[in-house]
Backbone as XML, in Angstrom:
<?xml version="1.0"?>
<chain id="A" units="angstrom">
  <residue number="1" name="UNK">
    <atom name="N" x="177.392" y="80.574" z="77.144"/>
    <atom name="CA" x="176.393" y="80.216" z="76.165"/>
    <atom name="C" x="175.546" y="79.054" z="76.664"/>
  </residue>
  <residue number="2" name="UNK">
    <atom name="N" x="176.220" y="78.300" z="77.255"/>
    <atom name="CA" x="175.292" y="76.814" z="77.862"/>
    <atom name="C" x="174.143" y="77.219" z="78.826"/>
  </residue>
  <residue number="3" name="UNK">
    <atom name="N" x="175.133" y="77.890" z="79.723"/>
    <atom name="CA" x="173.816" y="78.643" z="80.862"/>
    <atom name="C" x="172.994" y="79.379" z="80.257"/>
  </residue>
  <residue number="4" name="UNK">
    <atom name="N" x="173.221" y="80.053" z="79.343"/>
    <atom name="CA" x="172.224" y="80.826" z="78.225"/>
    <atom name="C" x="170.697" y="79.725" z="77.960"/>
  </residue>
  <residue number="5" name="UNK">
    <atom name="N" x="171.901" y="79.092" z="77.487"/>
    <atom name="CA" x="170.584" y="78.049" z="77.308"/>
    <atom name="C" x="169.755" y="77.065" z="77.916"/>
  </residue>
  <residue number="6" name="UNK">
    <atom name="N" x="170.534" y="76.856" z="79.272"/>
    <atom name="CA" x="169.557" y="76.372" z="80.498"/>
    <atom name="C" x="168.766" y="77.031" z="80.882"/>
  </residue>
  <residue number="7" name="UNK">
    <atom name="N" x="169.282" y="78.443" z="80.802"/>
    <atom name="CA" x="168.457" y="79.453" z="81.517"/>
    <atom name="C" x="167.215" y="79.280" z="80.532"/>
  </residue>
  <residue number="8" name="UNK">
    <atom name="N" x="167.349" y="79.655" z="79.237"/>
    <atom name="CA" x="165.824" y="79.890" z="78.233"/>
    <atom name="C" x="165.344" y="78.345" z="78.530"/>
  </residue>
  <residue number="9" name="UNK">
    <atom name="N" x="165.523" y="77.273" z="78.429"/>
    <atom name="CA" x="164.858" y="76.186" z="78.544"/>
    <atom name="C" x="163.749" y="76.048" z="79.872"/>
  </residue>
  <residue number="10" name="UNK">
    <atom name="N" x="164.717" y="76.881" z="81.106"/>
    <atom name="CA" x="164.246" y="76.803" z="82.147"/>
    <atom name="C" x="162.793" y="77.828" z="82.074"/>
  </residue>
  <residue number="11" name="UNK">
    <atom name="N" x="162.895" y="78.781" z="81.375"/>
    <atom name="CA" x="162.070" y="79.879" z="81.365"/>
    <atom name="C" x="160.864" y="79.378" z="80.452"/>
  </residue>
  <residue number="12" name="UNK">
    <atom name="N" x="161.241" y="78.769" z="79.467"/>
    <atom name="CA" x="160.265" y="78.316" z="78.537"/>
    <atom name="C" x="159.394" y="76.982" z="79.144"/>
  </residue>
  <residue number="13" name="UNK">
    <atom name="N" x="160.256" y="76.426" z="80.134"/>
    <atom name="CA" x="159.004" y="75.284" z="80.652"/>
    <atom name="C" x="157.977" y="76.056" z="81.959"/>
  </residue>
  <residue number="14" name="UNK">
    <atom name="N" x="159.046" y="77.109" z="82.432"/>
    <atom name="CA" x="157.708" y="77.922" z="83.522"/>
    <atom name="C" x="156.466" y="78.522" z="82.937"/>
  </residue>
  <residue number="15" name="UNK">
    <atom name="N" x="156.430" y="78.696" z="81.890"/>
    <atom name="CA" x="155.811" y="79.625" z="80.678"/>
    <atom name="C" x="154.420" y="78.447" z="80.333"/>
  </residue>
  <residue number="16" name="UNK">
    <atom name="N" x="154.429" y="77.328" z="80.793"/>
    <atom name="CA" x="153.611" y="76.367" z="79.908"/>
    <atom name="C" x="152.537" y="76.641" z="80.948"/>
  </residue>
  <residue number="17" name="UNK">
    <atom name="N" x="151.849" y="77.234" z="81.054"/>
    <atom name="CA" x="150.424" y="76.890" z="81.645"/>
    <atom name="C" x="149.322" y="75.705" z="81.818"/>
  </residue>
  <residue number="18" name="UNK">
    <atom name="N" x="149.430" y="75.552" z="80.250"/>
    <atom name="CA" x="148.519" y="74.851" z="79.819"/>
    <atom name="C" x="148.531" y="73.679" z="80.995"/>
  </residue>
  <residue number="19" name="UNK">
    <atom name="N" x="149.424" y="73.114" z="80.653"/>
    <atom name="CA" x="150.031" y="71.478" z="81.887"/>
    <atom name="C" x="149.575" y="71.665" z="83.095"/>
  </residue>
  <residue number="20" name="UNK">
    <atom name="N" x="149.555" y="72.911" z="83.711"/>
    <atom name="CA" x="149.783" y="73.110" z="84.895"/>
    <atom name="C" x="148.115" y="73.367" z="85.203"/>
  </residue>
  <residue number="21" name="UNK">
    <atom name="N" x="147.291" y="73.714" z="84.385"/>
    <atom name="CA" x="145.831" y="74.310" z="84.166"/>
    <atom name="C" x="145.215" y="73.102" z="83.741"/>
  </residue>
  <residue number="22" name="UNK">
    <atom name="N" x="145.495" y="72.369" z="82.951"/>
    <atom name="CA" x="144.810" y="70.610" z="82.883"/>
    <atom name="C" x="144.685" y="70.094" z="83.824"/>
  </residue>
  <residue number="23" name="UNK">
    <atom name="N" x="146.082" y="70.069" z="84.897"/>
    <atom name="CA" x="145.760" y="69.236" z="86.490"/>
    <atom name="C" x="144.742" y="69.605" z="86.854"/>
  </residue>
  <residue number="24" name="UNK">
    <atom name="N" x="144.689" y="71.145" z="87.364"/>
    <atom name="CA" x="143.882" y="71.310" z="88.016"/>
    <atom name="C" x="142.175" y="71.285" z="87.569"/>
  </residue>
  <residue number="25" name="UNK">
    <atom name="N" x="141.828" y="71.504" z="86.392"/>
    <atom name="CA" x="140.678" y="71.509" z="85.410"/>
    <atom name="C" x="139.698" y="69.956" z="85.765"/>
  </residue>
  <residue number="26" name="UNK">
    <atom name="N" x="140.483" y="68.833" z="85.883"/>
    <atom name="CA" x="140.580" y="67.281" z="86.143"/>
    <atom name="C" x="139.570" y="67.490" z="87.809"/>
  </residue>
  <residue number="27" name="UNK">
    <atom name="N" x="140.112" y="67.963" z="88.548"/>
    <atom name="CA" x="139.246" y="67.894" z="89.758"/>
    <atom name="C" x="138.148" y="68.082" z="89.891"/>
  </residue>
  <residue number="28" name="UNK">
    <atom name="N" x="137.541" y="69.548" z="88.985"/>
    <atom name="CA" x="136.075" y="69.492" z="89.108"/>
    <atom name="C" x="134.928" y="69.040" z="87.910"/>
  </residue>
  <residue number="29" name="UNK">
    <atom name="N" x="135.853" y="68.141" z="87.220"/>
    <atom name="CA" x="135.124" y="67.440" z="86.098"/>
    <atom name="C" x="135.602" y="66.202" z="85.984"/>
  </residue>
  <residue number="30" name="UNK">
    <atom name="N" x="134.607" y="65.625" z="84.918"/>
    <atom name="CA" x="134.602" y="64.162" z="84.376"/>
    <atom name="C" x="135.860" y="63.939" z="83.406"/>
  </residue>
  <residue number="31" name="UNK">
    <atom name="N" x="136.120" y="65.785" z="82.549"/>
    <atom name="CA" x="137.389" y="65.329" z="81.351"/>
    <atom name="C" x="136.256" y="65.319" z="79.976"/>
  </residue>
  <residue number="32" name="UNK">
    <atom name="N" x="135.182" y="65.319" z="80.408"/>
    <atom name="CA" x="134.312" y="65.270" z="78.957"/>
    <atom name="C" x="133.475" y="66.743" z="79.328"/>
  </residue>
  <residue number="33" name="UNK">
    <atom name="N" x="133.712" y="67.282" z="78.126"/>
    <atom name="CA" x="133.249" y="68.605" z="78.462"/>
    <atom name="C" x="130.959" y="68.425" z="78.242"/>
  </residue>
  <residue number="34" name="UNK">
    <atom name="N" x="130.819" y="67.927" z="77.390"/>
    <atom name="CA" x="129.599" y="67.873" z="77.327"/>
    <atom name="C" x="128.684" y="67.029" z="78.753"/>
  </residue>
  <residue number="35" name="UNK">
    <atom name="N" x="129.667" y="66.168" z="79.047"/>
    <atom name="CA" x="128.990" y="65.939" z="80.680"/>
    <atom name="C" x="129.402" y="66.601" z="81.824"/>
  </residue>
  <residue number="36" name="UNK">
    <atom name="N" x="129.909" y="67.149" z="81.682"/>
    <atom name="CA" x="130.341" y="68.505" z="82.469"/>
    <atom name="C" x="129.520" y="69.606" z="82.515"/>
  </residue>
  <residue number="37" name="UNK">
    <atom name="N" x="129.191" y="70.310" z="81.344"/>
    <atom name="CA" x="128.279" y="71.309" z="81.325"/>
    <atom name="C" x="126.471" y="70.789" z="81.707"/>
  </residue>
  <residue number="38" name="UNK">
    <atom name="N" x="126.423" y="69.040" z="81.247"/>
    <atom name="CA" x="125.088" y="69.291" z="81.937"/>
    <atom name="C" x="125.589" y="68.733" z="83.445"/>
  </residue>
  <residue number="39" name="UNK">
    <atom name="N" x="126.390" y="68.882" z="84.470"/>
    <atom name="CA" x="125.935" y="68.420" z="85.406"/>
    <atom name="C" x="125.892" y="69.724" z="85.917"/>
  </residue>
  <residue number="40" name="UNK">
    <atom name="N" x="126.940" y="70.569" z="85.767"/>
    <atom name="CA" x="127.045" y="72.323" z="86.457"/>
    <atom name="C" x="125.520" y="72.718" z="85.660"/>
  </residue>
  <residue number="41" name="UNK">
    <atom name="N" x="124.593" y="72.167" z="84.948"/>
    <atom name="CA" x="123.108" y="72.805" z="84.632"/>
    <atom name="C" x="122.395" y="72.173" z="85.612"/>
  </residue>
  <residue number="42" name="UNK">
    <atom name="N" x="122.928" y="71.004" z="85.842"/>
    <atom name="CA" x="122.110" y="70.469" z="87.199"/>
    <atom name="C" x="122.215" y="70.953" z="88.402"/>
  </residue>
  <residue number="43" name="UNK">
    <atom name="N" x="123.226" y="71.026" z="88.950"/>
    <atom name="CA" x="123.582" y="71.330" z="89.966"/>
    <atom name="C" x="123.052" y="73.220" z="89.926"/>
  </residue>
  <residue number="44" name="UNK">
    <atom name="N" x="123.086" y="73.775" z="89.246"/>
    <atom name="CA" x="122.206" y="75.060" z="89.149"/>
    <atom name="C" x="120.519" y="75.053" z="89.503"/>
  </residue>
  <residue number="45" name="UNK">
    <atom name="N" x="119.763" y="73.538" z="88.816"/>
    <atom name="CA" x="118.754" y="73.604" z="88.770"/>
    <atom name="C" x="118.521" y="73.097" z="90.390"/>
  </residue>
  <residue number="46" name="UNK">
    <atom name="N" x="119.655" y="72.496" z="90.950"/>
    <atom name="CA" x="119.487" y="72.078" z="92.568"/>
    <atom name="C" x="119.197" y="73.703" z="92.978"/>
  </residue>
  <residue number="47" name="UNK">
    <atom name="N" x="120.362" y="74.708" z="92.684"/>
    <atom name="CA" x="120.267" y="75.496" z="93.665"/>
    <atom name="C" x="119.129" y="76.867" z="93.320"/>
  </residue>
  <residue number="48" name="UNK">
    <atom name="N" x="118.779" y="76.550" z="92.521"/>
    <atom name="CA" x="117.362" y="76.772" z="92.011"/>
    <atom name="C" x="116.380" y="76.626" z="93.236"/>
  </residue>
  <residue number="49" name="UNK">
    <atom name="N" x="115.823" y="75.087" z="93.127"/>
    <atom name="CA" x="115.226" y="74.585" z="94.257"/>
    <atom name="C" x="115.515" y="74.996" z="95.945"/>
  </residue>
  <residue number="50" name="UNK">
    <atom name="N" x="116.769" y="74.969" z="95.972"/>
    <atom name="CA" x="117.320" y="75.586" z="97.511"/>
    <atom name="C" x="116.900" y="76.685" z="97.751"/>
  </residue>
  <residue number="51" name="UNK">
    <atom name="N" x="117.006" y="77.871" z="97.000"/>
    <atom name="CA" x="116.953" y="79.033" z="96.610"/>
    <atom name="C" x="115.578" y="79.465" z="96.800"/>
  </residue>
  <residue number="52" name="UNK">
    <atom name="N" x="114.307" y="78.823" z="95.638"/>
    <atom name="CA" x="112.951" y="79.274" z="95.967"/>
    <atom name="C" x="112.270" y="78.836" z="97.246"/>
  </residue>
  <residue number="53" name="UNK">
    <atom name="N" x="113.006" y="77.421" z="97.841"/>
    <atom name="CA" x="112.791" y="77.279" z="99.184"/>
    <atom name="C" x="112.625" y="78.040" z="100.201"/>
  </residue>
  <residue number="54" name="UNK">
    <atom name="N" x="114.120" y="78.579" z="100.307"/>
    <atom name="CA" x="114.424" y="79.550" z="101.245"/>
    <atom name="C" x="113.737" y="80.987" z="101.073"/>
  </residue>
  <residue number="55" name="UNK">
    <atom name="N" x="113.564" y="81.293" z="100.050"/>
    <atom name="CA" x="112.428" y="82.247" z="99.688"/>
    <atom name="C" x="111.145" y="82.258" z="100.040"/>
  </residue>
  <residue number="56" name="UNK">
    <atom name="N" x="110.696" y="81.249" z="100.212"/>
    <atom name="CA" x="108.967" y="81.360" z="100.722"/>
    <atom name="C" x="108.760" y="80.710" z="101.336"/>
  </residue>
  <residue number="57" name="UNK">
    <atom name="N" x="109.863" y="80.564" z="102.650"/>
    <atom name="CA" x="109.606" y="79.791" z="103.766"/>
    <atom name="C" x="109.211" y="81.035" z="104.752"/>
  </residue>
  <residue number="58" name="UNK">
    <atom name="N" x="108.302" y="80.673" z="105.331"/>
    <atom name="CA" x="107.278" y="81.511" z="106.178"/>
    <atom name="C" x="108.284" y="81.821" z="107.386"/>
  </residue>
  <residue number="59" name="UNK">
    <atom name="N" x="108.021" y="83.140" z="107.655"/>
    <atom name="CA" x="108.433" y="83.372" z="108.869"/>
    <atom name="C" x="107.962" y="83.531" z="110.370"/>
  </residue>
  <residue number="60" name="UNK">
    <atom name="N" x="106.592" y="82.803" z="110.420"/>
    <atom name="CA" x="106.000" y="83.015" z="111.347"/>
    <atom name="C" x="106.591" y="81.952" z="112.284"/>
  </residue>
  <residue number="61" name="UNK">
    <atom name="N" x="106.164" y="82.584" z="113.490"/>
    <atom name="CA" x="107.059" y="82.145" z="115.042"/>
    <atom name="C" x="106.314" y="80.588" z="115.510"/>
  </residue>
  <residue number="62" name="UNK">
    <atom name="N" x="106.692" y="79.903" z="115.373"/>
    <atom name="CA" x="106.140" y="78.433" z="115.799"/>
    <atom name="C" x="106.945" y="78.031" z="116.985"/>
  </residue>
  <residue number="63" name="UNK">
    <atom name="N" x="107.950" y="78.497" z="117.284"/>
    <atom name="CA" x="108.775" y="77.508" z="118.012"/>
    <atom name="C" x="109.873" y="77.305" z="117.715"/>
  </residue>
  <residue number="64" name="UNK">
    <atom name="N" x="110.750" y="76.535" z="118.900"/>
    <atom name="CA" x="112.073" y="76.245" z="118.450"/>
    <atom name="C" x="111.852" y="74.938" z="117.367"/>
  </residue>
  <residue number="65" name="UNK">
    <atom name="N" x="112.972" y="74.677" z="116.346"/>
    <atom name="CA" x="112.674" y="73.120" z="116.105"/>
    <atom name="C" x="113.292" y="73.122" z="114.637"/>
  </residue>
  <residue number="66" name="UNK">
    <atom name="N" x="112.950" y="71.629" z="113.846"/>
    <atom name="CA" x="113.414" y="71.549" z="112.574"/>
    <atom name="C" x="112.277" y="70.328" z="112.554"/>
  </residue>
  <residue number="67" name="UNK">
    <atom name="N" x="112.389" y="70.563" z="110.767"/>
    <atom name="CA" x="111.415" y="69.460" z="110.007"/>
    <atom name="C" x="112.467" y="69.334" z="108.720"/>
  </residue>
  <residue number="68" name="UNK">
    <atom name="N" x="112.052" y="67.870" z="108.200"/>
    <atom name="CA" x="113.033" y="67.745" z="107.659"/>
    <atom name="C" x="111.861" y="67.057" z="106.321"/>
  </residue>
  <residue number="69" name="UNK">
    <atom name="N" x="111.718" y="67.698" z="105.330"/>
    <atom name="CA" x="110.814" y="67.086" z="104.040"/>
    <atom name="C" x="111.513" y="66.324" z="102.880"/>
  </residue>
  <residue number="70" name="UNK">
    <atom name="N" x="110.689" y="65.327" z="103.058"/>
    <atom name="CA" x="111.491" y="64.320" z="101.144"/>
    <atom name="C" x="110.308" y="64.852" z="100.335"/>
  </residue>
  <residue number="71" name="UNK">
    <atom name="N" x="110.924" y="65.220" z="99.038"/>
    <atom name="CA" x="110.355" y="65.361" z="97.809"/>
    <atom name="C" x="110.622" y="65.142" z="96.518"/>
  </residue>
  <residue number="72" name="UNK">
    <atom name="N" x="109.978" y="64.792" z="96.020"/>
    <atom name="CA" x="109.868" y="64.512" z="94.217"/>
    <atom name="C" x="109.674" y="65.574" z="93.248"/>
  </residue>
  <residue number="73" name="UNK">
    <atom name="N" x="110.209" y="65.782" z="92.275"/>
    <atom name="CA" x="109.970" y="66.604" z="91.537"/>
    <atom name="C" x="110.098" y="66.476" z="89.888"/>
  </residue>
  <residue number="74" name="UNK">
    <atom name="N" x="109.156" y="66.160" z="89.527"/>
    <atom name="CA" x="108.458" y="65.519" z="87.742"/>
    <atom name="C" x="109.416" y="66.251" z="86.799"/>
  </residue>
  <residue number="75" name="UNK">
    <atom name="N" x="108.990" y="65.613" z="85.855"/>
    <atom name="CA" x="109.653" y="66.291" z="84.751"/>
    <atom name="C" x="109.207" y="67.469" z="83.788"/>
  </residue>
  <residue number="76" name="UNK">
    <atom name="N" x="108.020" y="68.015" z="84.569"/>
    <atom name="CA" x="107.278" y="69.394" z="84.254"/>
    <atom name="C" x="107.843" y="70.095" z="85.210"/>
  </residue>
  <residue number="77" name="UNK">
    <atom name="N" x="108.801" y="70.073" z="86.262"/>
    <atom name="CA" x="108.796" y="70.959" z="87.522"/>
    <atom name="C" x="107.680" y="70.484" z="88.316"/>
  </residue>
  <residue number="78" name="UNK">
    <atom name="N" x="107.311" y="69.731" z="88.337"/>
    <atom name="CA" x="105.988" y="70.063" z="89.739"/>
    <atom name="C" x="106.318" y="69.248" z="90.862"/>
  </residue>
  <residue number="79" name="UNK">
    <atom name="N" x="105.730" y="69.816" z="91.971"/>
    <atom name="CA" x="106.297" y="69.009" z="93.312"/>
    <atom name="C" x="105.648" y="67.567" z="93.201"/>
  </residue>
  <residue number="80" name="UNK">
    <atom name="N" x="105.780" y="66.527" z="92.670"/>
    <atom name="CA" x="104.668" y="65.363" z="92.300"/>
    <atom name="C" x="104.282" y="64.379" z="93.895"/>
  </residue>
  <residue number="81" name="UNK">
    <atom name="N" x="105.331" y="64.775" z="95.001"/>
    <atom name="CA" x="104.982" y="64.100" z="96.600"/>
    <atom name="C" x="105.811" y="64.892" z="97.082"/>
  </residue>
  <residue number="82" name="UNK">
    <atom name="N" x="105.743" y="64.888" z="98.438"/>
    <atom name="CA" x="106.368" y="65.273" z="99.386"/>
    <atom name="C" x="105.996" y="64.844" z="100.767"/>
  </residue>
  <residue number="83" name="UNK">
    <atom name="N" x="106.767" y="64.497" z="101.438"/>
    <atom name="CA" x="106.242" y="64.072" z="102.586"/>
    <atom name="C" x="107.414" y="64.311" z="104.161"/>
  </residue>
  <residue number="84" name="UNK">
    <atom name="N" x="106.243" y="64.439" z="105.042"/>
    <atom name="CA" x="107.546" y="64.975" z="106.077"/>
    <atom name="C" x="108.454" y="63.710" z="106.871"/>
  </residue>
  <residue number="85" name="UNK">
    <atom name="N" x="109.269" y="63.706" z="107.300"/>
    <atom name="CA" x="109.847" y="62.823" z="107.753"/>
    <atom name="C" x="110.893" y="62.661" z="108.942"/>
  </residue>
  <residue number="86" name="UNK">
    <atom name="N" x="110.398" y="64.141" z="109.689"/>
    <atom name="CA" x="111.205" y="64.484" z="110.538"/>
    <atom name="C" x="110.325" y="65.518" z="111.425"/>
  </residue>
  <residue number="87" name="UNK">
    <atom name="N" x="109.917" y="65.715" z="112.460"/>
    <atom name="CA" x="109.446" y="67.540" z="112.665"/>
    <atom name="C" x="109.415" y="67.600" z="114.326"/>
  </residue>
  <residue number="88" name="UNK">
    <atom name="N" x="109.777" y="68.937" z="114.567"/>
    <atom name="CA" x="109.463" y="68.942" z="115.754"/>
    <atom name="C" x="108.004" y="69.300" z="116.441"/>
  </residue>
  <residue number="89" name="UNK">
    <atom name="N" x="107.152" y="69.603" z="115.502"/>
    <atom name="CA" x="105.990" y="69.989" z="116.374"/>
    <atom name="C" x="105.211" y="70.108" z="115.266"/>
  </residue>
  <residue number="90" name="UNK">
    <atom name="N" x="103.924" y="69.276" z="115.143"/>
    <atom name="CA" x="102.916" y="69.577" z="113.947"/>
    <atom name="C" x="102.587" y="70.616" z="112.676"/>
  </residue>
  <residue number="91" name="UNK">
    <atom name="N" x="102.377" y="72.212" z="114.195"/>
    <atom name="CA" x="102.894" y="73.334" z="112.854"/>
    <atom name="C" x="103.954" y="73.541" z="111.856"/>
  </residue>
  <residue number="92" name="UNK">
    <atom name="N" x="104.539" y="72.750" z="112.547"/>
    <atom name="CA" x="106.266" y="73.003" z="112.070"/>
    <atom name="C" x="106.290" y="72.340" z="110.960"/>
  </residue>
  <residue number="93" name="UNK">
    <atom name="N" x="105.747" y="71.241" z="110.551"/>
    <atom name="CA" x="105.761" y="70.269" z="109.867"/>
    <atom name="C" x="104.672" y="70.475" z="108.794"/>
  </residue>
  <residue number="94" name="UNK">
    <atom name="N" x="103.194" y="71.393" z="109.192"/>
    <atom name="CA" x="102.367" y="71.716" z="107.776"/>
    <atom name="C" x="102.743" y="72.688" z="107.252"/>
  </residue>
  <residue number="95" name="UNK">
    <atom name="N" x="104.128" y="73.873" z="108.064"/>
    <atom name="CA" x="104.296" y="75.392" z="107.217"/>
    <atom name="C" x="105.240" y="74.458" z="106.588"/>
  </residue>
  <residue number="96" name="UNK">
    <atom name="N" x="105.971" y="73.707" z="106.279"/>
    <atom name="CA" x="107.176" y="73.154" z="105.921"/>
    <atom name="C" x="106.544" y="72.132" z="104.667"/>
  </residue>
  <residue number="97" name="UNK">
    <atom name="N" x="105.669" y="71.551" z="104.539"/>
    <atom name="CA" x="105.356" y="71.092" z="103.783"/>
    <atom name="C" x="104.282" y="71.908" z="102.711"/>
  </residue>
  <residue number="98" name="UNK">
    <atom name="N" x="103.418" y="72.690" z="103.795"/>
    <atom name="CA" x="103.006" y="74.108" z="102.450"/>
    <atom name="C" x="104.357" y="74.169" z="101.703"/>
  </residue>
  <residue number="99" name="UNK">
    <atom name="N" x="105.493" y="74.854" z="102.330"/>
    <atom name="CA" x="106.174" y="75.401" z="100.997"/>
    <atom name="C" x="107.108" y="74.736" z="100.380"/>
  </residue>
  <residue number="100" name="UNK">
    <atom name="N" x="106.759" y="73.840" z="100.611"/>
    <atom name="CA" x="107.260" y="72.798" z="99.411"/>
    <atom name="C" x="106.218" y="72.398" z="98.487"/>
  </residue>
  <residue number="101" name="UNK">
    <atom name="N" x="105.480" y="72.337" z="98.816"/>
    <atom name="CA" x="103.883" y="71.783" z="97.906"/>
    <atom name="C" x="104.131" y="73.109" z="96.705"/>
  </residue>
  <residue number="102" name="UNK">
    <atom name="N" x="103.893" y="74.370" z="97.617"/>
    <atom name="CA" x="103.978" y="75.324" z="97.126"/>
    <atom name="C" x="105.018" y="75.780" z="95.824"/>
  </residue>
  <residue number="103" name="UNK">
    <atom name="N" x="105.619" y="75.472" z="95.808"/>
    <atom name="CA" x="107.401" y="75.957" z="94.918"/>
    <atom name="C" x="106.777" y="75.638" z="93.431"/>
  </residue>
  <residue number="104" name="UNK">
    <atom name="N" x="107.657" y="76.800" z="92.983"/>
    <atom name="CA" x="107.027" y="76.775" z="91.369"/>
    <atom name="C" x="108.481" y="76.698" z="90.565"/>
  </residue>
  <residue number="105" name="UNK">
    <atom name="N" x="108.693" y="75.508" z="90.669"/>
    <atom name="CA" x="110.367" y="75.085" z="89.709"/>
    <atom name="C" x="110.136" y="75.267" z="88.340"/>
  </residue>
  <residue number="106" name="UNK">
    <atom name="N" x="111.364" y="75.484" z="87.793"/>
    <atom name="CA" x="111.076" y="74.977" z="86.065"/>
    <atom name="C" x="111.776" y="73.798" z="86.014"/>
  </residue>
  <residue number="107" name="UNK">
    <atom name="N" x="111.456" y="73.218" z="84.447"/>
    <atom name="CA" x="111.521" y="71.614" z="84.372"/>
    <atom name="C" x="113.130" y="71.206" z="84.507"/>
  </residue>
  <residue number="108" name="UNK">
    <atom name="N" x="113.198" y="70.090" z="84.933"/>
    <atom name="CA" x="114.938" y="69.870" z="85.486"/>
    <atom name="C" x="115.432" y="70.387" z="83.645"/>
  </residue>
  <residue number="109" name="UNK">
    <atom name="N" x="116.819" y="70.029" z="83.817"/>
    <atom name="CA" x="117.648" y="70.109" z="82.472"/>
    <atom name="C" x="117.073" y="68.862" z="82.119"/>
  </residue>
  <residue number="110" name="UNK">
    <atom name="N" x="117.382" y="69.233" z="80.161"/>
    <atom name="CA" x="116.819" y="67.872" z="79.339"/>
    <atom name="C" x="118.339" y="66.452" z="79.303"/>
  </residue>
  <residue number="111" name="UNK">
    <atom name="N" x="119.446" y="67.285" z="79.897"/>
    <atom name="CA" x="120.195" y="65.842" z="80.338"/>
    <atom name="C" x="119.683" y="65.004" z="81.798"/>
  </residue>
  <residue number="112" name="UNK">
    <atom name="N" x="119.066" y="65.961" z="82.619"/>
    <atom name="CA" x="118.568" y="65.328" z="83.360"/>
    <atom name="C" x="117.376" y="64.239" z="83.310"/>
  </residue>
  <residue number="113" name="UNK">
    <atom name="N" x="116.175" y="65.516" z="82.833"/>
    <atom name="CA" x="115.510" y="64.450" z="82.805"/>
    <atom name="C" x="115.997" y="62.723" z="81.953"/>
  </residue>
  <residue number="114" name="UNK">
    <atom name="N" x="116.553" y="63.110" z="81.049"/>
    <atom name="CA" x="116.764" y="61.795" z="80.388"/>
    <atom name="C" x="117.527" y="60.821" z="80.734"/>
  </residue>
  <residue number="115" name="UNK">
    <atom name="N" x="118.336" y="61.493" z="81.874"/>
    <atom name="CA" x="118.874" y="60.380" z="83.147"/>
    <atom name="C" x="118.219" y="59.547" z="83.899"/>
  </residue>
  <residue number="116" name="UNK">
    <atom name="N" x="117.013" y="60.765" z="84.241"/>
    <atom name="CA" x="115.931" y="60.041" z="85.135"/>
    <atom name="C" x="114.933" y="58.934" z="84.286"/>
  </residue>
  <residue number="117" name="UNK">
    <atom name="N" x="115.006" y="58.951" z="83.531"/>
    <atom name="CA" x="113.735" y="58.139" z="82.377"/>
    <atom name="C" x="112.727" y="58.688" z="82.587"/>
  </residue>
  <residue number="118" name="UNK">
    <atom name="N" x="112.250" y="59.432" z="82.972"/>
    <atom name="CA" x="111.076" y="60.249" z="83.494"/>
    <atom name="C" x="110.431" y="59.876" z="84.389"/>
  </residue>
  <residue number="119" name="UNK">
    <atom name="N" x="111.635" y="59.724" z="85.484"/>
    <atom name="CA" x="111.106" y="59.746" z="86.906"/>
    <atom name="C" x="111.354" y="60.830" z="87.585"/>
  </residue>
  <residue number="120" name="UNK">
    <atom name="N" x="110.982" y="60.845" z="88.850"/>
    <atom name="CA" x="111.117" y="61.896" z="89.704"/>
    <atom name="C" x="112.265" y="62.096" z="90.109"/>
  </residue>
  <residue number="121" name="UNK">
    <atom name="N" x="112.842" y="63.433" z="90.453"/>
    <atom name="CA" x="114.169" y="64.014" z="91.002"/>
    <atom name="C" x="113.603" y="63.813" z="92.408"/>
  </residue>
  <residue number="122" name="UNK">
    <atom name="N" x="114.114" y="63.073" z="93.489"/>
    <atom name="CA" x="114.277" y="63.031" z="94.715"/>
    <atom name="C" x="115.463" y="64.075" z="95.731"/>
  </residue>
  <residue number="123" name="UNK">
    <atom name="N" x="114.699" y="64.979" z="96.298"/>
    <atom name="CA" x="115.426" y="65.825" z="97.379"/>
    <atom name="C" x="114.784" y="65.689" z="98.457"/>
  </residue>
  <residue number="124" name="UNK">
    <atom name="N" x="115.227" y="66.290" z="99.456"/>
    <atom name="CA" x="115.607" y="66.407" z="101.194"/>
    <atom name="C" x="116.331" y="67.696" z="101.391"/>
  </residue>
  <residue number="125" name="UNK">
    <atom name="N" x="114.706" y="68.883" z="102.182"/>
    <atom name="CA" x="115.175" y="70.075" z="102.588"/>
    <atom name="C" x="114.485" y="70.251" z="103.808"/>
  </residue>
  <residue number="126" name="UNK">
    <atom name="N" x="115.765" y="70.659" z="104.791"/>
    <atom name="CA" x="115.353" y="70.276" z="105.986"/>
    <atom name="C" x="115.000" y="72.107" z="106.559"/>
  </residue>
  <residue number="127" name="UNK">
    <atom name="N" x="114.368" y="72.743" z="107.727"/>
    <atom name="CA" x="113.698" y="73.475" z="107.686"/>
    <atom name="C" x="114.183" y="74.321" z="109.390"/>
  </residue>
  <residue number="128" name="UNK">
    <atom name="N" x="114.903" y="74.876" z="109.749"/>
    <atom name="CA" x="115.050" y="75.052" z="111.026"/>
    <atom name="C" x="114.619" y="76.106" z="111.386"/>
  </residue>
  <residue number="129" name="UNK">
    <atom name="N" x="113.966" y="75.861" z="112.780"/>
    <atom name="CA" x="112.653" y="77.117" z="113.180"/>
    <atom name="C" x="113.754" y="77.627" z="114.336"/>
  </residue>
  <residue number="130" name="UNK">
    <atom name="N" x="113.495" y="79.087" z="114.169"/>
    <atom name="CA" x="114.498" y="79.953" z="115.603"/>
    <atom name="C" x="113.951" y="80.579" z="116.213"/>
  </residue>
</chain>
């Protein structure tokens, strides 16, 4: 009867998930669910940006090389600067900044912007020519 009942005790603590699903839950969050969901909206609206990047980056043959662009981006979506800051070869550096000028974002998340005070979202997308 005792082992009976070590045994169910034993079975009933393998059974707890929950405990075991909190640890791990803790790693890719803050623990507050409402700042949690806007940063995974942010981090979407990053790969947003990555995304239309890589989309209408020109494929014409310039050369070997990389350019590397800083940019701003308002709280309407619009590219508000950009500037190059890296390049290997002039062309390289105006197709690379066309399509960034170019990119038609929508407006960050409204936890974001209100992080920013309504400043600009600052990124760095760098551009490698093959």
């Amino acid at each position: 009867m005792k082992a009976a009942t070590i045994f169910m005790a034993f079975l009933l603590a393998l059974s707890q998930p929950a405990v075991a699903q909190s640890i791990f839950d803790g790693l890719g969050g803050t623990g507050d669910p409402a700042r949690d969901a806007a940063s995974a909206e942010y981090e979407q609206w990053k790969r947003t940006i990555a995304s239309q990047a890589k989309e209408h980056t020109s494929r014409l043959w310039l050369g070997h090389g990389s350019v590397t662009v800083h940019f701003c981006v308002d709280a309407a979506g619009r590219v508000a600067d950009a500037n190059v800051v890296k390049a290997s070869n002039n062309e390289q550096a105006l197709l690379a900044l066309s399509t960034i000028s170019s990119l038609k974002l929508p407006p960050p998340p409204a936890s974001a912007r209100k992080a920013a005070g309504g400043k600009c979202h600052h990124f760095s997308q760098s551009f490698y020519y093959h």
